[in-house]
SEKOLKOL-923088 format. One record per atom (N, C-alpha, C, CB): x, y, z. Coordinates in steps of 0.2 Angstrom, whole numbers, plus 5000, padded with zeros to 4 digits. Glycine has a CB too. Layout:
BEGIN
XYZ/...
//
This chain:
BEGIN
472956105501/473356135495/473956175498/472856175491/474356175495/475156185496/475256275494/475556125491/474856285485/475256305482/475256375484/475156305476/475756415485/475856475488/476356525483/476256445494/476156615479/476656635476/476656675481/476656655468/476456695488/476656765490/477356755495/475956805494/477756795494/478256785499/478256815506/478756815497/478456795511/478156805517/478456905520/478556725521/477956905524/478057005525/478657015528/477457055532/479156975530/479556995535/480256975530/479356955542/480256925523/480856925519/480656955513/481156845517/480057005512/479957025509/480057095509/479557005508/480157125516/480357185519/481357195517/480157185529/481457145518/482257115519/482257135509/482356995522/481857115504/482057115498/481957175496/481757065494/481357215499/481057275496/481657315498/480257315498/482057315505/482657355506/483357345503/482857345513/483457275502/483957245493/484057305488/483457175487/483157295488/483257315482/483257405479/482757275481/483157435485/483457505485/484057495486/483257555490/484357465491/485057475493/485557455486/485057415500/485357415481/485657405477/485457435470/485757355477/485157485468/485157525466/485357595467/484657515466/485457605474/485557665475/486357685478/485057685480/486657625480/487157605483/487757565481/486957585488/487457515476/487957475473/487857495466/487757405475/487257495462/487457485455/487957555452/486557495450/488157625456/488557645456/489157635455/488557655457/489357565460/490157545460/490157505454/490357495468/489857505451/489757485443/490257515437/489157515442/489857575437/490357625435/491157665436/490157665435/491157645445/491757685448/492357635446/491657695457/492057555446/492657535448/492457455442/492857525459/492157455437/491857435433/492357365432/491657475427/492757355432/493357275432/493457265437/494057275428/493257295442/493757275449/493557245454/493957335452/492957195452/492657175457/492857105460/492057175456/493557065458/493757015462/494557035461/493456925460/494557105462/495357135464/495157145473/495657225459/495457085476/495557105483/495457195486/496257085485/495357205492/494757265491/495657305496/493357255496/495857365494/496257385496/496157475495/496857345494/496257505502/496357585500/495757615499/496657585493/495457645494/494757685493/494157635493/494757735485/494257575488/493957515487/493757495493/494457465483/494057495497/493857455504/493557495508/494457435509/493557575508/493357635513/492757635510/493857705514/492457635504/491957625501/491557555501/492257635497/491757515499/491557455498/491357415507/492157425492/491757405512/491657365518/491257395521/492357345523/491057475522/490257475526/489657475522/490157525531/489657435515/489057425511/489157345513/489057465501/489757315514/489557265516/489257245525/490157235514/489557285528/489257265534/488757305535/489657285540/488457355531/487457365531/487157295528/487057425524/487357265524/487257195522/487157145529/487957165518/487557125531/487757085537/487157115542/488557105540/486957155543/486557195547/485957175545/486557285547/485757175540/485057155536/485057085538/485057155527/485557045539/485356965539/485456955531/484456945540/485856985528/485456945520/486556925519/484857035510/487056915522/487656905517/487656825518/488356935519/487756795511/487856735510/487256695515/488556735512/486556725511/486156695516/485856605516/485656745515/486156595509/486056525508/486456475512/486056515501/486956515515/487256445519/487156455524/487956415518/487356405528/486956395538/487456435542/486856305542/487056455544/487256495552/487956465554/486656465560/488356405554/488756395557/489556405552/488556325560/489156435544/489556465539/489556535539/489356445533/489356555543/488956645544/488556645540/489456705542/488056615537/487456645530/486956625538/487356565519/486356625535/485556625536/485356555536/485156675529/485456505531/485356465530/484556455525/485456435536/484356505522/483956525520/483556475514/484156595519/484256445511/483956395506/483856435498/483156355509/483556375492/483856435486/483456475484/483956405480/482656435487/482156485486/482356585488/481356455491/482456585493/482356645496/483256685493/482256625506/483756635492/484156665487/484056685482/484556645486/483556645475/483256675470/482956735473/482656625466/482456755475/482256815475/482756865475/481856815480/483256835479/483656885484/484156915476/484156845493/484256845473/484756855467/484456895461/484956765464/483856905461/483356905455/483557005457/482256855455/483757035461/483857095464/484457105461/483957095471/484957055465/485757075462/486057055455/486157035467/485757035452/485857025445/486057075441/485257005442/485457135444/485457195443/486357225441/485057225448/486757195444/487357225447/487957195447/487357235454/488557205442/489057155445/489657155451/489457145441/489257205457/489657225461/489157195465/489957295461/488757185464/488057155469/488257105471/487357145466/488357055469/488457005471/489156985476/488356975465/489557025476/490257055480/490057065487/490657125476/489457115485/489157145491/488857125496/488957165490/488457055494/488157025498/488356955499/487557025496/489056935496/489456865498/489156795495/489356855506/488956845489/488756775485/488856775478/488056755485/489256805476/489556785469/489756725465/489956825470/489856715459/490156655456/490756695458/490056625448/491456635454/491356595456/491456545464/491656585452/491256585469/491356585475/490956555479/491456645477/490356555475/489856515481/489656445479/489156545482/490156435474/490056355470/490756315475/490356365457/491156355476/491756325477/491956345486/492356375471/491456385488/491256395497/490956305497/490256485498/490356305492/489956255493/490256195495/489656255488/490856195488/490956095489/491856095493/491056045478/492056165498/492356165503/491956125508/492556245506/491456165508/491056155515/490756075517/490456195514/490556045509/490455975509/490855945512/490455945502/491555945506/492055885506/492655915510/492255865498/492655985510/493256015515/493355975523/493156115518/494255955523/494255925532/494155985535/495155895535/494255985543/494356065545/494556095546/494156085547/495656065543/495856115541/495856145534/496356115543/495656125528/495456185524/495056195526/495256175519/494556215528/493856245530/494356315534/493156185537/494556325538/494756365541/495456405539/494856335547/495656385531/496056405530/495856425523/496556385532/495456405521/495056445515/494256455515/495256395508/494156405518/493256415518/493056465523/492756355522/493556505527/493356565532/493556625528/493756555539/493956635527/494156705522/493556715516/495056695517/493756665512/492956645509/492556685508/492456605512/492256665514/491356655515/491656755521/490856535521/492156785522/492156835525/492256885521/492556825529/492456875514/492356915505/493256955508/491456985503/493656925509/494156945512/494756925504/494256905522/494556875502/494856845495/494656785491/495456825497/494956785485/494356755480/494756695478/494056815473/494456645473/494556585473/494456575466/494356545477/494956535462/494556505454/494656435456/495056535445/494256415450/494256345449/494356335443/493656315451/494956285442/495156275436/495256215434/495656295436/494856195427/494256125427/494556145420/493156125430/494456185415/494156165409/494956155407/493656235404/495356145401/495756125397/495756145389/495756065399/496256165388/496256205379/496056155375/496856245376/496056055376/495756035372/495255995373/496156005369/495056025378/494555985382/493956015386/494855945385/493356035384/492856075388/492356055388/492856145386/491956045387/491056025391/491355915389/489956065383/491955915388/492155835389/492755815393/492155815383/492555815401/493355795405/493355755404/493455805411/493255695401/493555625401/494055645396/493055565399/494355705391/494755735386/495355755392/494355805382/495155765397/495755815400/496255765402/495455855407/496955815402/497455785402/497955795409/497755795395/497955835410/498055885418/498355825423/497255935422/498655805425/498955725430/499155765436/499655675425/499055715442/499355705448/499755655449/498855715452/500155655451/500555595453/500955595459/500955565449/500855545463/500855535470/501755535471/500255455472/502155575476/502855565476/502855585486/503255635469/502955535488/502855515495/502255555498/503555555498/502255605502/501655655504/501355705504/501655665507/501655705495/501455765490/501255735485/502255815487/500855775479/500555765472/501055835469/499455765472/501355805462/501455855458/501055855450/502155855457/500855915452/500355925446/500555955438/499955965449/500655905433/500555935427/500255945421/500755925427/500056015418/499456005415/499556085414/498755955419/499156085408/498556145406/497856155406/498556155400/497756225409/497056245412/497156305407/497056265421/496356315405/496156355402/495556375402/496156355398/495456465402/494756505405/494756505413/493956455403/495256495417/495256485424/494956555427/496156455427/494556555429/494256625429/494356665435/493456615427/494756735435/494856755442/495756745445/494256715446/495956695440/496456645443/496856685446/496856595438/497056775442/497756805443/497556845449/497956855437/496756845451/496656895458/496456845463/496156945457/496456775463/496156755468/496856715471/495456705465/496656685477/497156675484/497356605482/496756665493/496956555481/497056495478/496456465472/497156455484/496656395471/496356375463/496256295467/497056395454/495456285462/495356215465/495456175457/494556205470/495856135456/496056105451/496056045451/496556115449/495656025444/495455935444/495955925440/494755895442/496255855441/496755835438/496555745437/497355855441/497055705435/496855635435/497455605440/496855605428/497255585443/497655515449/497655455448/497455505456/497155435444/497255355440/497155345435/497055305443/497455355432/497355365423/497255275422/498255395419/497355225424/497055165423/496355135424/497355135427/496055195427/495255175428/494755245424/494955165438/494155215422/493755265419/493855335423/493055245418/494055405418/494155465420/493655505426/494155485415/492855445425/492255465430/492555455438/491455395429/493255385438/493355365444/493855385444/493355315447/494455415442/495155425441/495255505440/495455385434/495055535442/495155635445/494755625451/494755715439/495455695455/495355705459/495355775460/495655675462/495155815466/495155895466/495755905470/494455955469/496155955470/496455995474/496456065476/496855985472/496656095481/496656135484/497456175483/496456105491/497456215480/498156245477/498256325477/498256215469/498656355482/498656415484/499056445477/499056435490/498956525475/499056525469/499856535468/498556565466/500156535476/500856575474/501356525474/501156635479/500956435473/501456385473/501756395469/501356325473/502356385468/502856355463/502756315457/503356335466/502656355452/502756305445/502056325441/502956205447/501756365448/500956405444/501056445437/500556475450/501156425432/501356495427/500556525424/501856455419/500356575426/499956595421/500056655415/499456615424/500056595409/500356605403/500056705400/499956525397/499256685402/499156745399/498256755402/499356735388/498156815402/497156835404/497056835397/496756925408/496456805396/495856795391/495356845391/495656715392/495356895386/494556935390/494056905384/494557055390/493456925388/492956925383/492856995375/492256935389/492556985372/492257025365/492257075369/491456995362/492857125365/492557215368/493057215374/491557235370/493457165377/494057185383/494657195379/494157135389/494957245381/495857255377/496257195378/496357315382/496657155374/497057105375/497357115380/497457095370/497257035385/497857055390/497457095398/498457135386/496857125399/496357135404/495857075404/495957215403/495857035402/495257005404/495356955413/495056955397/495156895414/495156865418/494856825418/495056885422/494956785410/495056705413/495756685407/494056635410/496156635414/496756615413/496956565409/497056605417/497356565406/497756505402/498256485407/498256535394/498356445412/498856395417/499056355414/498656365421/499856355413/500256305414/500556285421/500756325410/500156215424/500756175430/501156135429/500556145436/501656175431/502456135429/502556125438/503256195424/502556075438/502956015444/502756055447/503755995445/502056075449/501856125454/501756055462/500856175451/501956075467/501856035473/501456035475/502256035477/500755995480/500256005484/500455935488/499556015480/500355955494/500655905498/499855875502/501255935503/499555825502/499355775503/498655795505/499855735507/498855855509/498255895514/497755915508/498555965520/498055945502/497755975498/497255965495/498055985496/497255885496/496655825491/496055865494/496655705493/495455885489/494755885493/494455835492/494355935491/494355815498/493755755496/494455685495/492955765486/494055645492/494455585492/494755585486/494155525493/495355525486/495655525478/495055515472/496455455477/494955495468/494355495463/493755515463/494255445462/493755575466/493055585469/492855655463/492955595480/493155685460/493155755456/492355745453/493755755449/492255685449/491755725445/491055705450/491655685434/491055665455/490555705461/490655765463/490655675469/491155805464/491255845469/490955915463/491955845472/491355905456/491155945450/490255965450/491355885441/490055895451/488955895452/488855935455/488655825456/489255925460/488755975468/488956065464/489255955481/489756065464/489756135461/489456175457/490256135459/489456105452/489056155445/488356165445/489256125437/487856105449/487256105450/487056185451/487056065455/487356195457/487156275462/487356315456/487756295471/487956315453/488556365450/487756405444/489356305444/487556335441/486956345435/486356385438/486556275431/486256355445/485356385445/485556455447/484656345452/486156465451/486256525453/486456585447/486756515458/486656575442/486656605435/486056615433/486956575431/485556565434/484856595429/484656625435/484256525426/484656635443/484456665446/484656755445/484556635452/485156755445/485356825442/485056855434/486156835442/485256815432/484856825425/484256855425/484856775420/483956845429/483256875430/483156925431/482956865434/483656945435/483757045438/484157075432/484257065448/484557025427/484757055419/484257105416/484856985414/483957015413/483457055409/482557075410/483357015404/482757085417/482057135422/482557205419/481957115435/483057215419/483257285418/483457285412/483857315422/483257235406/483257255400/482557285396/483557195397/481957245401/481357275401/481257345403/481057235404/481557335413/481357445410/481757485409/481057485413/482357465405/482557515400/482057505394/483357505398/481857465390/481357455385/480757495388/481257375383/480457465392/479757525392/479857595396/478957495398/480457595397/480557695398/480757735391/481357725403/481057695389/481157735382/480557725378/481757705378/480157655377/479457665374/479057735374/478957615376/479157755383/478757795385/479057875383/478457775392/479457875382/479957935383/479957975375/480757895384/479857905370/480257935362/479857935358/480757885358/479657965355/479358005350/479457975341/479558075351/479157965337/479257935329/478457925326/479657855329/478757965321/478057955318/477357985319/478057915319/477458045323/476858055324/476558015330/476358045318/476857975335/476857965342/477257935346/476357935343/477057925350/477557895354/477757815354/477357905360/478357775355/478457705355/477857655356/478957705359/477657695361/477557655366/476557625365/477757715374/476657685358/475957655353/476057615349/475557695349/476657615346/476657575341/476557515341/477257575339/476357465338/476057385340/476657345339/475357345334/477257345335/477457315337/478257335342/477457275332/478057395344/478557395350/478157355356/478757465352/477557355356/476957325361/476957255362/476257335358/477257245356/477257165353/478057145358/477457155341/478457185358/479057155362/478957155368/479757195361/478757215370/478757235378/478257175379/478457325382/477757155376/477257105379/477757045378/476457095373/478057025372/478456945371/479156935378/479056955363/479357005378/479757005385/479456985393/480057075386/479057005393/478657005400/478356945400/478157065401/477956915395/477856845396/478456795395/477456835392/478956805392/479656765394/479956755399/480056775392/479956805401/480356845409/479956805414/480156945411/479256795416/478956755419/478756685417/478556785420/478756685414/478856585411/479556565414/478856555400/480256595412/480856595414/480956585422/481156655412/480556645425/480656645431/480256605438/480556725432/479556585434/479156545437/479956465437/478256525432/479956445431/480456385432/480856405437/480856375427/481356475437/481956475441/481656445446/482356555443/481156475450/480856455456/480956415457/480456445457/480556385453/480056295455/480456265456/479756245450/481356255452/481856215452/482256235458/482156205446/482456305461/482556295469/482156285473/482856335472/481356285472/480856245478/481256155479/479856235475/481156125473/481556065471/482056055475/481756055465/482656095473/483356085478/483156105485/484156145476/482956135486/482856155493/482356075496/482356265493/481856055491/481555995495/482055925497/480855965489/482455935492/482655855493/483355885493/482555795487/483655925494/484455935497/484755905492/484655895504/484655875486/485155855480/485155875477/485155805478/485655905471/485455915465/485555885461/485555965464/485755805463/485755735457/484855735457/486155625461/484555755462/483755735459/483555795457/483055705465/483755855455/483455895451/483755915447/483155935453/484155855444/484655865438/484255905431/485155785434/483855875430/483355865426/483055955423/482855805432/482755975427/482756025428/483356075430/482456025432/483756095433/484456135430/484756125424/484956115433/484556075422/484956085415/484456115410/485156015413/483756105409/483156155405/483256215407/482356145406/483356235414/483456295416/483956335411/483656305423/484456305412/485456315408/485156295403/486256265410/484856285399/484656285392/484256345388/484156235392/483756365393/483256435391/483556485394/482556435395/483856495400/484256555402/484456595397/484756525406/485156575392/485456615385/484756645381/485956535379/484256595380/483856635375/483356685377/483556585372/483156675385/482956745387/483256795388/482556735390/483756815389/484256855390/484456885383/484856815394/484656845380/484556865372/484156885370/484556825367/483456885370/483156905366/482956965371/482656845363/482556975376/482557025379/482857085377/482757015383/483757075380/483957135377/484157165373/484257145379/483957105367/484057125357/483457155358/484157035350/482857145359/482357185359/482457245361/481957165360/482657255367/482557345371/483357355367/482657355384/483657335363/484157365358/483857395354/484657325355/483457365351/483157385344/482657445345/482757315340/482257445350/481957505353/482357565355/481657485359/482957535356/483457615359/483657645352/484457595366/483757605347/484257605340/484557625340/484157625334/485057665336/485757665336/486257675343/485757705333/485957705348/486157725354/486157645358/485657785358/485757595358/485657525361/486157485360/485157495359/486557495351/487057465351/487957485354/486857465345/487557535356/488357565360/488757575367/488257635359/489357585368/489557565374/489457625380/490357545373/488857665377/488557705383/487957675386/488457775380/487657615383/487257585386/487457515385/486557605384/487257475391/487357395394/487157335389/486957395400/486657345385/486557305381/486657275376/486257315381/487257285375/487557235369/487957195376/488157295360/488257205379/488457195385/488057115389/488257275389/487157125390/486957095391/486857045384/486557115396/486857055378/486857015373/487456965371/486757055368/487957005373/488856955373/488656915379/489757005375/488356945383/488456875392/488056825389/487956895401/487556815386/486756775383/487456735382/486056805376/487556745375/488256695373/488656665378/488856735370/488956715380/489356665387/488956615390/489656715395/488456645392/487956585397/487856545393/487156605401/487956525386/487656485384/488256425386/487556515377/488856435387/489356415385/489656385393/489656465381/489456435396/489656435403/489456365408/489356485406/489956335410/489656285416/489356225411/489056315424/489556215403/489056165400/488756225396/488456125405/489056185386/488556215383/487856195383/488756215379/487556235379/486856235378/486556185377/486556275374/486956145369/486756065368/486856005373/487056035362/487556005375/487455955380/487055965385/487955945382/486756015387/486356035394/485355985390/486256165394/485456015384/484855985379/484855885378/485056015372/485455875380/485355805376/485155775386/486355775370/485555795392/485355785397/484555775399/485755835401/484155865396/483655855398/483055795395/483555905399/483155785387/483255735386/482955685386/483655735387/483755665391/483855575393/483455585400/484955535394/483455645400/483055635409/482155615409/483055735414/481955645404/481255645401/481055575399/481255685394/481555565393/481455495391/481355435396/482055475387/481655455402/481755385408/481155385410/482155405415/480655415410/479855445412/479455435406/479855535414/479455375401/479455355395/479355285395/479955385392/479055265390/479255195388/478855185381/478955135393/479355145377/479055135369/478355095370/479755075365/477855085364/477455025362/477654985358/476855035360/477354925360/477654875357/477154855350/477854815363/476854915351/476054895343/476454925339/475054945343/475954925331/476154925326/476055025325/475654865321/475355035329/475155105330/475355135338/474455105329/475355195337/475355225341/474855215347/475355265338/475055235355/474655235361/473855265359/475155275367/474055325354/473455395353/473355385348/473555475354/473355325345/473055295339/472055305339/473355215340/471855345337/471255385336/470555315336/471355435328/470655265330/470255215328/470355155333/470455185321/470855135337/470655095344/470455115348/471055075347/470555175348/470455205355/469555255355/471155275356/469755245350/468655235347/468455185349/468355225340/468855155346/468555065345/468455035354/469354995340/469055065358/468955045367/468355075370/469555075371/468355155366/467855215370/467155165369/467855315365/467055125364/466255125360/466155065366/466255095349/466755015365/466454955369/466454975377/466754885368/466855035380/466555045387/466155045389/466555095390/465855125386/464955135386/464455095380/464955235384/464755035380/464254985375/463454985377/464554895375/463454985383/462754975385/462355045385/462654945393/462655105386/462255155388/462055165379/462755225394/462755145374/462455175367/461955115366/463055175360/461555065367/461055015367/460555065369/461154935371/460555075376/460055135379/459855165373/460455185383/460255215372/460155265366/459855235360/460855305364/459855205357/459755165351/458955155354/460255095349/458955115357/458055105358/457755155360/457855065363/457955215363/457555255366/457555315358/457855285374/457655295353/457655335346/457055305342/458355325343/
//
């Protein structure tokens, strides 16, 4: 027998140190510098911030999921979920330890399909947290459906000029360069006809129109972009991977992009839980404390069993990626995960809101905060339904219709089969009566 929940003493020393270290050290830079975490690190930011990265580096733990010859550990995803289910806690956490979106989606499918001169001219800085990267996929009329997108490349000697609108491009105005799918043969289905590029952000003809923030950011601070390219030039080196190869390359990105989201989400709503049972234990009503009441009991119990059905999956599904190195074979699973993820996260921290009351709903505590994210994730890398109709068609394949008039678990045949199995032993029985 195989099955195994304990983690081994020696990455389990590595997590228990995580996990002070980011608590005690990072969830601060939280507060100090609360928007600034993919503004290139310059000045205090950096006197601060680079020797919390090189305690990191010391641990063994930066960017531990990729291999040694990328500077990571090579650790694989299991041992990143744990590590992630920590840094979730943090949005500086993830900065910290060289694994952040959208950075390790776009490290990833460098490393695939990068020659090795991109590798060394973007996949090193990278993966060194020296500068950041967007990826700019979605389109204003076109979003969980790229075969919609209109964005074109066309081939002019040993350059592509690219034109098109990009929207939500996330990071676009602080990062070094932008990986942007476009279409190169508009004559064959859009599955074979995009390709990616590799596009530094200070080419010519980059316009970003305007930042997009979320619910509750001032017009104008947010960070995801509206891009107009006008006759922007990439010259020939820039193609990643081959010409039609995008919505492969899109797979590998967004597989990692999803599990690695629900892996943080974990360490979300683990800290929406004990903010909820500290204050159960803390607040007084009624002649007792919260923390008697049954149906505050009722939440903290519904959370904690959610939180662990949620997180047993996170698992299971990077044991899966980590067994077979694909994540075409554990599509199936990534996508239920990106399905449930939004609703435990929601509900969580709508509960430890409703426990805090009036104060839960406010911008002195995090949780209406982690209630707007729920949303985003819903939305993020694939909405919720399309993620639903995948898991689905994956199910169904593992399936097949009858061709009877009744059903397989049709009760009266399946009597009728049970009776004549054991036909002789009920003969037995009858004579011996």
């Amino acid at each position: 027998m195989g099955w195994d929940f304990e983690t081994d003493s020696e990455y389990q020393a590595k997590l228990d140190w995580a996990e002070e270290f980011v608590r005690e050290e990072v969830e601060p830079l939280d507060l100090v510098w609360p928007h600034e975490q993919f503004v290139p690190l310059d000045g205090g930011r950096r006197k601060a911030i680079a020797p919390l990265k090189q305690r990191v580096r010391e641990q063994g733990l930066w960017a531990t999921h990729l291999g040694p010859d990328l500077g990571g550990q090579g650790h694989g995803q299991v041992k990143l979920a744990l590590l992630n289910e920590i840094l979730g806690r943090s949005s500086w956490a993830p900065i910290v330890f060289g694994c952040q979106a959208p950075d390790t989606g776009n490290a990833e499918i460098i490393a695939h399909y990068g020659t090795p001169e991109q590798k060394e001219r973007y996949l090193r800085p990278l993966l060194e947290g020296e500068l950041f990267s967007c990826y700019s996929m979605t389109e204003p009329q076109a979003g969980a459906d790229p075969t919609q997108f209109r964005t074109i490349a066309v081939r002019d000697g040993d350059d592509w000029v690219i034109n098109g609108w990009k929207f939500f491009s996330s990071n676009a105005r602080t990062a070094a360069f932008l990986i942007v799918m476009a279409i190169t043969d508009p004559d064959v289905s859009p599955y074979k006809g995009m390709s990616m590029f590799l596009v530094p952000t200070d080419t010519p003809g980059i316009e970003i129109v305007r930042d997009v923030g979320l619910y509750g950011e001032a017009e104008g601070e947010g960070q995801h972009a509206l891009i107009h390219y006008n006759d922007v030039r990439v010259p020939n080196a820039g193609l990643l991977g081959g010409p039609g190869q995008a919505f492969a390359i899109a797979q590998t990105r967004l597989g990692g992009g999803r599990i690695h989201h629900a892996m943080r989400t974990i360490g979300l709503a683990r800290k929406a839980i004990d903010m909820m049972c500290e204050r159960a234990l803390s607040r007084e009503t009624a002649g007792s404390r919260l923390s008697e009441k049954q149906f505050v009991q009722g939440y903290i119990a519904d959370s904690y069993a959610q939180l662990q059905q949620f997180r047993l999956f996170v698992l299971y599904t990077a044991w899966e990626i980590d067994k077979h190195n694909d994540y075409k074979k554990v599509r199936k699973d990534i996508a239920a995960v990106k399905v449930v993820m939004p609703t435990v996260l929601h509900d969580i921290a709508w509960r430890s809101m409703q426990i805090h009351g009036a104060l839960g709903t406010t911008n002195e505590l995090p949780l209406f905060r982690m209630i707007h994210g729920a949303a985003v994730m819903g939305l993020a890398d694939g909405p919720t339904e399309v993620h639903k109709t995948t898991v689905a068609k994956q199910v169904l394949r593992d399936h097949k219709p009858t061709e009877d008039t009744w059903p397989t678990e049709w009760i009266p045949r399946q009597r009728e089969a049970a009776l004549a199995k054991y036909a002789e032993f009920l003969e037995d029985e009858v004579g011996n009566r």
